[in-house]
N, CA, C and O atoms as a MOPAC input file, in Angstrom:
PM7 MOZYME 1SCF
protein

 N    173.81500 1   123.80400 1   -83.63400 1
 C    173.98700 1   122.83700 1   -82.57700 1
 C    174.08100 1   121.43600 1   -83.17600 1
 O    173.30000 1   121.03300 1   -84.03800 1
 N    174.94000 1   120.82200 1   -82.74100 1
 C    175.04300 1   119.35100 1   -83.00500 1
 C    173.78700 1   118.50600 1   -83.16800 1
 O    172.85200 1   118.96300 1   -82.51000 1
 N    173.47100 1   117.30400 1   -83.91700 1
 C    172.39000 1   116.26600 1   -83.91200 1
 C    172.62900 1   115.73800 1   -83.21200 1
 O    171.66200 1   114.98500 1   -83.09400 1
 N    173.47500 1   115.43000 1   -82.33100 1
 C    174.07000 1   114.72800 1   -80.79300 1
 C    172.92300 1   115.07100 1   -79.99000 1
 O    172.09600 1   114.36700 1   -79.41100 1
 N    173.07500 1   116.37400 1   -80.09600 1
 C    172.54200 1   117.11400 1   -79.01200 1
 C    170.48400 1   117.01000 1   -78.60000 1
 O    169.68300 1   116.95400 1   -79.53200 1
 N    170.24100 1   117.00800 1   -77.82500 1
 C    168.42400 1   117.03000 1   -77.81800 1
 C    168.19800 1   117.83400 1   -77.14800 1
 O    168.73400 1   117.99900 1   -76.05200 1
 N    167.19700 1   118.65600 1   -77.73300 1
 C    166.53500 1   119.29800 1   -77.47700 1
 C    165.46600 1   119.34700 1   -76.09600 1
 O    164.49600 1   120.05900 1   -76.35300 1
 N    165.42900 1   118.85400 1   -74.92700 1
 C    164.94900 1   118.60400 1   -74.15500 1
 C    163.68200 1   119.76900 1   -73.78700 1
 O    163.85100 1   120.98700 1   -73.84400 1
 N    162.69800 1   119.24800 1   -73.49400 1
 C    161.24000 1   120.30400 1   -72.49600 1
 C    160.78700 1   119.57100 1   -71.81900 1
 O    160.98400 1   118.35700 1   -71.78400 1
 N    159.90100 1   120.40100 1   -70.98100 1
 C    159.51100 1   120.01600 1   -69.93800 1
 C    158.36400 1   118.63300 1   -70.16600 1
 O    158.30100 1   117.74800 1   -69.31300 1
 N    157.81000 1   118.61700 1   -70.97500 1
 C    157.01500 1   117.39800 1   -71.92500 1
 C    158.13300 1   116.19800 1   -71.95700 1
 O    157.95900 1   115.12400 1   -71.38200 1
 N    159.19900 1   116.50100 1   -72.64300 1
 C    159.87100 1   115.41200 1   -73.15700 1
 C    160.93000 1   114.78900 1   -71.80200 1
 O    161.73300 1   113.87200 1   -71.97500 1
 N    160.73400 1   115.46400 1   -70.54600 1
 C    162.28300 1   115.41800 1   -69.53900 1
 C    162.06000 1   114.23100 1   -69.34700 1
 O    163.07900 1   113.60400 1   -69.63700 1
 N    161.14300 1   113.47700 1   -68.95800 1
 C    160.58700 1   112.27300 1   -68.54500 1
 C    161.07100 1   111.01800 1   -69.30200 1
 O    161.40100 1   109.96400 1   -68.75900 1
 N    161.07100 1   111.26800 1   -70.61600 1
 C    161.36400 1   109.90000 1   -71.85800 1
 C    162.94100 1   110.15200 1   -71.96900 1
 O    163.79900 1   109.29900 1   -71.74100 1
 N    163.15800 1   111.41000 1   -72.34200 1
 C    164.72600 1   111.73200 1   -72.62800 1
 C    165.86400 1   111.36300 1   -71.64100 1
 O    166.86800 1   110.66500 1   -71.78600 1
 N    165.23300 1   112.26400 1   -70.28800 1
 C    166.50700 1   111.70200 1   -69.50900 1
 C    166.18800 1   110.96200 1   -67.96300 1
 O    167.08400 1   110.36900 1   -67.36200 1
 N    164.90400 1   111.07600 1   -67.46200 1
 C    165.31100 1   110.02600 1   -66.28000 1
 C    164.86900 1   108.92400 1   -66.85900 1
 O    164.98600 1   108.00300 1   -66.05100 1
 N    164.25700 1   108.43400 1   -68.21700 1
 C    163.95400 1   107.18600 1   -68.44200 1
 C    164.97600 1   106.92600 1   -69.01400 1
 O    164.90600 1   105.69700 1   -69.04500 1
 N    166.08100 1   107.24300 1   -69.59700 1
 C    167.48900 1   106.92100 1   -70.14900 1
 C    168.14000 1   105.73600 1   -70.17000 1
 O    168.58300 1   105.47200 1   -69.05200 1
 N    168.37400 1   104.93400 1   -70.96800 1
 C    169.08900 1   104.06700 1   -70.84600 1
 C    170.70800 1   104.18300 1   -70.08600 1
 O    171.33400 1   103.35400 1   -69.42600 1
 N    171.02900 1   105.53000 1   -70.49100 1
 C    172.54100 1   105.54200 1   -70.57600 1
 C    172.68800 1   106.71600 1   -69.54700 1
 O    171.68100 1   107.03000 1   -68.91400 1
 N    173.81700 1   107.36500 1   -69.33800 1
 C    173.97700 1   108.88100 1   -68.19400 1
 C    173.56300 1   109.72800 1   -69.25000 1
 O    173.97100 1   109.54900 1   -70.39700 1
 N    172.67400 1   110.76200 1   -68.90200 1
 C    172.44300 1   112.42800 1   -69.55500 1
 C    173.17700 1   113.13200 1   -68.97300 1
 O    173.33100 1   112.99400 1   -67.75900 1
 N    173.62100 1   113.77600 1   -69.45600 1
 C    174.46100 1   115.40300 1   -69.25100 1
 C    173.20600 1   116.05800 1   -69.71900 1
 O    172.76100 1   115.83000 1   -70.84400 1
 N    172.42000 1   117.15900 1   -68.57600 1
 C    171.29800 1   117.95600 1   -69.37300 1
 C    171.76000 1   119.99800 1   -68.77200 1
 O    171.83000 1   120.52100 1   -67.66000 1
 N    171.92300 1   120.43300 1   -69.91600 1
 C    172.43000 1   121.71200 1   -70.03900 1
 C    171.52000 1   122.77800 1   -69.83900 1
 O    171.03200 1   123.35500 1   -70.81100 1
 N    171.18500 1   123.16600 1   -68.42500 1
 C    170.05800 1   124.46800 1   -68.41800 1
 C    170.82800 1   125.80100 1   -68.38500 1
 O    171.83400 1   126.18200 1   -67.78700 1
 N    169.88900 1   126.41400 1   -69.33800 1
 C    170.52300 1   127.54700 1   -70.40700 1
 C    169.46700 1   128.67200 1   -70.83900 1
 O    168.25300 1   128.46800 1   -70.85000 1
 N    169.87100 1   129.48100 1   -71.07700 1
 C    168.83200 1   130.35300 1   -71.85900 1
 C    169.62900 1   131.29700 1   -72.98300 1
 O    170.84700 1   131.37200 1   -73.14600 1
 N    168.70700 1   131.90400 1   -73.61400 1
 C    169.37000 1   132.57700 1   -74.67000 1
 C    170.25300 1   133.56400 1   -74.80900 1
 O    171.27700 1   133.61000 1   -75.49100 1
 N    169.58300 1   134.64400 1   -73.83500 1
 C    170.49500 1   135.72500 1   -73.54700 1
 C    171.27300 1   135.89500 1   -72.22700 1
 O    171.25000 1   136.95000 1   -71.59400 1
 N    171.97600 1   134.78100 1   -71.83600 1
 C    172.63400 1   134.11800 1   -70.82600 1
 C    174.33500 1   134.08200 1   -71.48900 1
 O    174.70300 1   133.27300 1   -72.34100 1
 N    175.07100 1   134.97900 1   -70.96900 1
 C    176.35100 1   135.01800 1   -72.14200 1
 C    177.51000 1   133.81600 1   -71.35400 1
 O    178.30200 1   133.11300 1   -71.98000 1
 N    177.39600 1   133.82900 1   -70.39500 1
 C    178.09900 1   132.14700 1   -70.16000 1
 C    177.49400 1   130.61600 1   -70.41100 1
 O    178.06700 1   129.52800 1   -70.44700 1
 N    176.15500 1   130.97200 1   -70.56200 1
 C    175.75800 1   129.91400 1   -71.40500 1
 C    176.31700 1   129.75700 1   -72.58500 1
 O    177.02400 1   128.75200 1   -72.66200 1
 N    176.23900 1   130.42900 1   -73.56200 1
 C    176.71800 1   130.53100 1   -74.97400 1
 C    177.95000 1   130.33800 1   -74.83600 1
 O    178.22400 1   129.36900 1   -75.54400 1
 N    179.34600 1   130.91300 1   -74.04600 1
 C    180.15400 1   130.20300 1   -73.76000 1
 C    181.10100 1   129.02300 1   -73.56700 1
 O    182.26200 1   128.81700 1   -73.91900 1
 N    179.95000 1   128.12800 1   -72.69800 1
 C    179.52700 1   126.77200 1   -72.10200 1
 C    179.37000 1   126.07200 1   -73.62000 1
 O    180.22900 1   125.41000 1   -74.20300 1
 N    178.21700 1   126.36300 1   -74.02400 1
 C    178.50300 1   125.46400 1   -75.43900 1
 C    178.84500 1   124.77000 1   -76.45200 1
 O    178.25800 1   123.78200 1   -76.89600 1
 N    180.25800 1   125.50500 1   -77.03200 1
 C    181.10400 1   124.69600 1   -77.72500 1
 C    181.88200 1   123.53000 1   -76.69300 1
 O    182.65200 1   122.71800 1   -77.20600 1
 N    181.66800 1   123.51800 1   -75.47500 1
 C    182.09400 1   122.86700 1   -74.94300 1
 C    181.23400 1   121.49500 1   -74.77300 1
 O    181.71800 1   120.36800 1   -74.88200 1
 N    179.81700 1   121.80300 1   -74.47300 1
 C    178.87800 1   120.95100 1   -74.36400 1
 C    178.70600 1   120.33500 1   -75.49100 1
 O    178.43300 1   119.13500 1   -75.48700 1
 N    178.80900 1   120.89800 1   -76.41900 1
 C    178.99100 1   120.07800 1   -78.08100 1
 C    180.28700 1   119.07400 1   -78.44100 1
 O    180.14500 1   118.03600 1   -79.08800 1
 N    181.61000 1   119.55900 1   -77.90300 1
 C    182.41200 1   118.35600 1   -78.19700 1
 C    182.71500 1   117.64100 1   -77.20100 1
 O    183.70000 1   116.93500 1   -77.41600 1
 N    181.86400 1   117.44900 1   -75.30100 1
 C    180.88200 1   116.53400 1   -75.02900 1
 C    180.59800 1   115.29800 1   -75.38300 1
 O    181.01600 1   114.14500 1   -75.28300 1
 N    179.44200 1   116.15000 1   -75.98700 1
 C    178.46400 1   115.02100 1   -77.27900 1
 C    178.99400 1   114.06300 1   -78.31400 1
 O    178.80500 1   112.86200 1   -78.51000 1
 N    179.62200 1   114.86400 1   -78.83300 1
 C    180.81800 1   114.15200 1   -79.85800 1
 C    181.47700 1   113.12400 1   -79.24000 1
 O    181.23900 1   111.97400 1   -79.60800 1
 N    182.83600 1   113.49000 1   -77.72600 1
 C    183.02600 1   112.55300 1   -77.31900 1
 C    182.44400 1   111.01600 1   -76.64400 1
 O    182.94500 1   109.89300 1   -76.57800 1
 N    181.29300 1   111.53500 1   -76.25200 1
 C    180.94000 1   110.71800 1   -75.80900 1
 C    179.22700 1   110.04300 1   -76.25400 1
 O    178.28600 1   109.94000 1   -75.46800 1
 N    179.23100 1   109.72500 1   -77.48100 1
 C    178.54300 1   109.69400 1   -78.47700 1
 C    178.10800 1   108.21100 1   -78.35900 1
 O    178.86800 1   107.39300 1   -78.87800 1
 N    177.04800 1   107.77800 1   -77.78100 1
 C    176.63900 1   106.56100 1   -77.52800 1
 C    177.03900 1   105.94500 1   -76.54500 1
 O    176.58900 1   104.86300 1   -76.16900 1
 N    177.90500 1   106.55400 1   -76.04000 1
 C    177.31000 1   105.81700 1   -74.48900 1
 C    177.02600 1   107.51400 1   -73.40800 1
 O    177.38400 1   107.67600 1   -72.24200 1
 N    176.59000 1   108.12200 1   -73.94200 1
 C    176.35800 1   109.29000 1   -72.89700 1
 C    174.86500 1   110.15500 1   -74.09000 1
 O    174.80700 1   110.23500 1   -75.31700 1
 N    174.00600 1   110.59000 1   -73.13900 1
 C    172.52000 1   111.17800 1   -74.23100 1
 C    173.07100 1   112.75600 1   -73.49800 1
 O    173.25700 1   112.86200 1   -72.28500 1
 N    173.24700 1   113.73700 1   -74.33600 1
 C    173.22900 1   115.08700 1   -73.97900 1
 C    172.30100 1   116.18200 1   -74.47800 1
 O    171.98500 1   116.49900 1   -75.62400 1
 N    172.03900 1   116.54900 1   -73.58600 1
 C    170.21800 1   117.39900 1   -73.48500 1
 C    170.38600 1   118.33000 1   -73.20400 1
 O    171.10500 1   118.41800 1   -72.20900 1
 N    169.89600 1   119.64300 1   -73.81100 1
 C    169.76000 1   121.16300 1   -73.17700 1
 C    168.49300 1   121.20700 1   -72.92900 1
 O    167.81700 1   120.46400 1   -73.64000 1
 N    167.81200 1   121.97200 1   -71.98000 1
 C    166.94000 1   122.84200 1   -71.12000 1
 C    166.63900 1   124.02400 1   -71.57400 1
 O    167.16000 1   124.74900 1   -70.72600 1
 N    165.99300 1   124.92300 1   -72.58400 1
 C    166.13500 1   126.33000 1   -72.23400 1
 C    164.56700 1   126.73300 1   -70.99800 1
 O    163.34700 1   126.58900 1   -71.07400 1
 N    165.47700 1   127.24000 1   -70.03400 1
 C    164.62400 1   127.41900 1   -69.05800 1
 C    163.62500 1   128.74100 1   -69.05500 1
 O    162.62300 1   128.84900 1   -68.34900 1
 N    164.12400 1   129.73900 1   -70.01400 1
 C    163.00200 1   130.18000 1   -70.39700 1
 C    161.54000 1   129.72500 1   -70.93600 1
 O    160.52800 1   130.31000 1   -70.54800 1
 N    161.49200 1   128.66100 1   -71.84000 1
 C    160.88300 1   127.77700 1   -72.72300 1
 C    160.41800 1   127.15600 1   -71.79600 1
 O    159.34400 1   127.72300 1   -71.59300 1
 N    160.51200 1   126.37500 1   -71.10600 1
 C    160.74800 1   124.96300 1   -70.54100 1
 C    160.75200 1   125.34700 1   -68.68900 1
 O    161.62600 1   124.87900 1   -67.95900 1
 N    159.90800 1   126.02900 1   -68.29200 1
 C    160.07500 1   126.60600 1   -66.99200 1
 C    160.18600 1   125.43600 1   -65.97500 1
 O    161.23900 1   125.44900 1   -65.33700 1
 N    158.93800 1   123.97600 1   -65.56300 1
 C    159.05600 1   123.48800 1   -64.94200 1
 C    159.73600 1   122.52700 1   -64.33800 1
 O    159.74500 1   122.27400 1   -63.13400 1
 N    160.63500 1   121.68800 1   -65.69400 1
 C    161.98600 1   121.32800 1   -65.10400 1
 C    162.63400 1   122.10200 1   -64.10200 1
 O    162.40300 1   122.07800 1   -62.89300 1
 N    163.54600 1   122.85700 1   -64.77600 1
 C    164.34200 1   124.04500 1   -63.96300 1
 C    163.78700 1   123.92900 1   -62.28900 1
 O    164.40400 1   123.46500 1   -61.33000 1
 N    162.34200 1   124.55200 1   -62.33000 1
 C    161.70400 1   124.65700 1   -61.15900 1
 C    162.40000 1   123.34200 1   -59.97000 1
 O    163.29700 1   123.25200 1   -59.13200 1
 N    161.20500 1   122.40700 1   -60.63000 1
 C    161.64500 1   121.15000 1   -59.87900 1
 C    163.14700 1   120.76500 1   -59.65000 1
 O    163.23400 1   120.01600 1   -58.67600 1
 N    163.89000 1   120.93000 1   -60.00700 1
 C    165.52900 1   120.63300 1   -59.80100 1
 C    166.00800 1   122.05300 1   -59.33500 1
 O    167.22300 1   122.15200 1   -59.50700 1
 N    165.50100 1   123.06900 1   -58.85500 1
 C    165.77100 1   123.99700 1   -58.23800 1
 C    166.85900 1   124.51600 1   -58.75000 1
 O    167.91600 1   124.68800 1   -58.14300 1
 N    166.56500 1   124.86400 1   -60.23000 1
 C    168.04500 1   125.98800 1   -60.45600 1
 C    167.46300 1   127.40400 1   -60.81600 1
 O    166.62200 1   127.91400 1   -61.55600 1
 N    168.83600 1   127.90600 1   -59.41600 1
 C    169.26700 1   129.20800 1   -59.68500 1
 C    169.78900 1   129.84200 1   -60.02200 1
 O    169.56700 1   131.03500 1   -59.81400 1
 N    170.78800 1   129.40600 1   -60.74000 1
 C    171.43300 1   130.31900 1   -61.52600 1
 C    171.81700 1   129.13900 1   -63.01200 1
 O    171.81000 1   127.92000 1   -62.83800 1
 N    172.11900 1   129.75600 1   -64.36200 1
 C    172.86700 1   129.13700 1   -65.25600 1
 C    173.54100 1   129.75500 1   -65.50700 1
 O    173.58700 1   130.82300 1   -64.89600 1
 N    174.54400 1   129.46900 1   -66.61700 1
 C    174.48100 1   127.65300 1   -66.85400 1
 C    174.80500 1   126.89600 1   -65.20300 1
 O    175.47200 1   127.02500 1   -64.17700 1
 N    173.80200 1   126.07300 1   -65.86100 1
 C    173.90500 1   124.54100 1   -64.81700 1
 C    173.63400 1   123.64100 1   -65.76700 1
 O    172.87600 1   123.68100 1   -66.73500 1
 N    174.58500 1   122.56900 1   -65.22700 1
 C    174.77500 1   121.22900 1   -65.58600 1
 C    174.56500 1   119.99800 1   -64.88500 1
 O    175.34200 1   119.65000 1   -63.99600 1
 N    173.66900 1   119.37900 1   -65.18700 1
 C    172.99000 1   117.99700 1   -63.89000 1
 C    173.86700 1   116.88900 1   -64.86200 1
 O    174.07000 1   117.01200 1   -66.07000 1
 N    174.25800 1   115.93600 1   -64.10700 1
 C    174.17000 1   114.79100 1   -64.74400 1
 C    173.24000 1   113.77300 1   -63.91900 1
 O    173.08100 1   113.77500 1   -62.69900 1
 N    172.62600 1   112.85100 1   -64.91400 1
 C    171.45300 1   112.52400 1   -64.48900 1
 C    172.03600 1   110.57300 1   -64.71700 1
 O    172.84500 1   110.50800 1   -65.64200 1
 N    171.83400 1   109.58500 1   -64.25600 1
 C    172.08700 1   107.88100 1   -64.31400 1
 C    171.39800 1   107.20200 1   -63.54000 1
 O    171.35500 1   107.43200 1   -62.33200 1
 N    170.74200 1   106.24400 1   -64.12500 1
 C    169.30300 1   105.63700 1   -63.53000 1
 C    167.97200 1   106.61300 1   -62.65700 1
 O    167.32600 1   106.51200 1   -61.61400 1
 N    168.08400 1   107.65200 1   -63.93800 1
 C    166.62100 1   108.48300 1   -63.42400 1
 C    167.03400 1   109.87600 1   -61.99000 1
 O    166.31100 1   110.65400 1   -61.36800 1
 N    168.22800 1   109.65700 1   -61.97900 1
 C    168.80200 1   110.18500 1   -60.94200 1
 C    170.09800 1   111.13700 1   -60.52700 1
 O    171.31200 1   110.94400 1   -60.58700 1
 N    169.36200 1   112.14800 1   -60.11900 1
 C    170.52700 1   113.46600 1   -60.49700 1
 C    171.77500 1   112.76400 1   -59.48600 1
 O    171.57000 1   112.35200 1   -58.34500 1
 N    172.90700 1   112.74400 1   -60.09600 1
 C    174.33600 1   112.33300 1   -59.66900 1
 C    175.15000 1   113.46000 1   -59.32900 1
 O    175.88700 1   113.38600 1   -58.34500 1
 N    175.10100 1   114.53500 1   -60.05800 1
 C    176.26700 1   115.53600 1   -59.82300 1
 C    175.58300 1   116.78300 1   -60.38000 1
 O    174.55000 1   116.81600 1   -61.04900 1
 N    176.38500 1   117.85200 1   -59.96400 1
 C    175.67300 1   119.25600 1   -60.71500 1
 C    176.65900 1   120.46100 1   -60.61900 1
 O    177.26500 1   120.89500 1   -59.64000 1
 N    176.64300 1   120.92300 1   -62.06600 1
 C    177.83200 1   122.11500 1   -61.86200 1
 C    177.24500 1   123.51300 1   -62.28300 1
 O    176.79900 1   123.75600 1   -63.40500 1
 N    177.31400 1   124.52100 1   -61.09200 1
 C    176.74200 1   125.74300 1   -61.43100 1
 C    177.99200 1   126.31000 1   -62.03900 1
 O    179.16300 1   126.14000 1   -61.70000 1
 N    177.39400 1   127.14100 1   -63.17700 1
 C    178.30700 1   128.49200 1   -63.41800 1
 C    178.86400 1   127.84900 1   -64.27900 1
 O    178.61000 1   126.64500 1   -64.30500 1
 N    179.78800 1   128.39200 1   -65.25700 1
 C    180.99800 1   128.34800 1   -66.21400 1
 C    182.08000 1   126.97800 1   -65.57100 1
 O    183.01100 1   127.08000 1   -64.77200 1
 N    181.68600 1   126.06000 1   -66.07800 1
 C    182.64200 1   124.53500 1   -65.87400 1
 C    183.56400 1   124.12300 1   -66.60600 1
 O    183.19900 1   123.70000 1   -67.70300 1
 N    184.74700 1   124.09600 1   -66.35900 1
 C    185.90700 1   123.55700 1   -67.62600 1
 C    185.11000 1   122.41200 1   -68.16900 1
 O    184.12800 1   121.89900 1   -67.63200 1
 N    185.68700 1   122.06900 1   -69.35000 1
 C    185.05300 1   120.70900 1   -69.93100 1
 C    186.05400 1   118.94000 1   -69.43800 1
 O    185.78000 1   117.74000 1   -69.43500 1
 N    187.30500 1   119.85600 1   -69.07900 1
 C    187.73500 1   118.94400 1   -68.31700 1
 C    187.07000 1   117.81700 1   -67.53800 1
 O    187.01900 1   116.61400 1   -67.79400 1
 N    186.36800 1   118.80900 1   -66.10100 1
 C    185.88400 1   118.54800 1   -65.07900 1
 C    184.86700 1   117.70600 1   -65.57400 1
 O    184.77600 1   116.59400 1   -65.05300 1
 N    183.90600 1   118.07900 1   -66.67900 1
 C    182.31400 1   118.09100 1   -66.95000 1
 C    182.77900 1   115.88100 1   -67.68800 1
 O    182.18300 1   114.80400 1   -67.69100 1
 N    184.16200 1   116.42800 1   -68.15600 1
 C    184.45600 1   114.40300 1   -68.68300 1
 C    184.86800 1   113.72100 1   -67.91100 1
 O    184.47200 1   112.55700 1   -67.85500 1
 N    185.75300 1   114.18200 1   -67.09600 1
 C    185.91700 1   113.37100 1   -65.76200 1
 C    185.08000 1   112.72200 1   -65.17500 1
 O    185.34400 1   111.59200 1   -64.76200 1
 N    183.71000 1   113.37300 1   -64.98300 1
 C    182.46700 1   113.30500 1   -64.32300 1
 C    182.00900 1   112.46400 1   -64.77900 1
 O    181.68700 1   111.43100 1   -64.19300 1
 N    181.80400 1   112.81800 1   -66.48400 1
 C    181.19600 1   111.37700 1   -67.02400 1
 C    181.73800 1   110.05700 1   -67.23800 1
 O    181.23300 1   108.93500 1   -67.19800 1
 N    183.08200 1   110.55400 1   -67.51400 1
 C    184.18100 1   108.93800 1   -67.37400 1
 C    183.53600 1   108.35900 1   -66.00700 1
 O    183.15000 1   107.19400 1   -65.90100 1
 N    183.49100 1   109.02400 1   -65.29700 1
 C    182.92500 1   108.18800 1   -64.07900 1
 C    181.87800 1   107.67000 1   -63.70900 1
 O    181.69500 1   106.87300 1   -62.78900 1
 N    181.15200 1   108.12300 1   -64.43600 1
 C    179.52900 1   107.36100 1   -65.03200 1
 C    179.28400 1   106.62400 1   -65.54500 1
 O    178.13000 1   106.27200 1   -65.78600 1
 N    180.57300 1   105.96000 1   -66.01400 1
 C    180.20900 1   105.05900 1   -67.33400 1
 C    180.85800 1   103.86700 1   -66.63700 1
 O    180.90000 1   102.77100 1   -67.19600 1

């Protein structure tokens, strides 16, 4: 996985992404989730693109149960984007990466 990328838990959700300076893209995922793994290389050149002005965070919601909880996801992959502490948009299921930059072009 990219150094772009952070590692997000339920400890860290607080500093990482609603205290954020900038928009998070945060990626809830788990391991043996095969459209997650999917999702990925996508969520990685993401990161790349948008590399200082966007913080991109995965979730594994196995790990990391009470995020998930609180933002009520049911199914992954899901994708929140999060700007001033505050969920903006959210994509269940398998998302072109298209869609997922559009989103953030528009965040910025």
């Amino acid at each position: 996985m990219s150094d772009l990328i952070k590692h997000v838990t339920d400890d860290s959700f607080e500093s990482e992404v609603l205290k954020s300076d900038v928009p998070v893209l945060v990626d809830y995922w788990a391991e043996w989730c095969g459209p997650c793994k999917m999702l990925a290389p996508a969520i990685e050149e993401l990161a790349n693109t948008f590399s200082g002005r966007v913080r991109v965070g995965k979730v594994n919601t196995d790990d990391n149960p009470g995020t998930p909880s609180e933002y009520r996801i049911t199914g992954i992959p899901t994708v929140i984007l999060f700007k001033g502490g505050r969920e903006v948009q959210r994509f269940v299921g398998m998302t072109q990466k298209s869609k997922l930059s559009a989103a953030l072009d528009g965040l910025l």
